[in-house]
N, C-alpha and C positions, 0 to 999 in steps of 0.2 A: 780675885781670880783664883781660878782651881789651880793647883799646880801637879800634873801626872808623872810622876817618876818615868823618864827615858833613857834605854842605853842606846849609846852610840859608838862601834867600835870603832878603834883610833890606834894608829901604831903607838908604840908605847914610845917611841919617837917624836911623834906630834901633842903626845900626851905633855910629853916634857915642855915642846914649846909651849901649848896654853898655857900651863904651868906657870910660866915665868912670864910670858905678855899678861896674863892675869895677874902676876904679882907686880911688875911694874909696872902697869897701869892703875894700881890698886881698886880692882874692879871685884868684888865680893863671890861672887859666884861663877860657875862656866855660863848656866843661862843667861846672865848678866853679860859674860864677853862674848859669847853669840849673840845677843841683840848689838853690842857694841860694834861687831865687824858689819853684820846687816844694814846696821846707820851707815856706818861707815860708805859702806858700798853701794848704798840708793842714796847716797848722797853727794856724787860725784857731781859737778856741774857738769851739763852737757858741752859747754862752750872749750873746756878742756880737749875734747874731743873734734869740736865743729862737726863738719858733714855725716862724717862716718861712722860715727859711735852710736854702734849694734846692728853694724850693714855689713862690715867687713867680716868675709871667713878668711879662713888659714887658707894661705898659699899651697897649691900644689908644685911635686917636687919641678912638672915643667914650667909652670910660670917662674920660679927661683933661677931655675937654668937659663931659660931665654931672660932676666936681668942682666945674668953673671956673662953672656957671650962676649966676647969684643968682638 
């Protein structure tokens, strides 16, 4: 496989976390811990979810309201 040099920019914040999840997980490369979160994350069982998992959006701020009424 080819491999094409990519920048990505990343607060020098987030840089840090890869950083260390990359060293604590002892994963050799970033491209290596971007496929690791990828797995990671299409690999969620649906049944964790049940019904709703990827039907549900964000509440708006009146459905939150009409909850919180007494």
């Amino acid at each position: 496989m080819e491999v094409m040099p990519t920048t990505i920019q990343v607060k020098q914040a987030t840089l840090e976390k890869l950083k260390a999840i990359k060293q604590d997980k002892g994963i050799p490369t970033y491209d290596a811990l971007l496929e690791y979160f990828i797995k990671k994350e299409q690999d969620v069982p649906d049944d964790l979810f049940g019904y709703v998992k990827g039907k549900m959006t964000p509440f708006s701020q009146d459905e939150e309201d009409q909850d919180h009424e007494l």
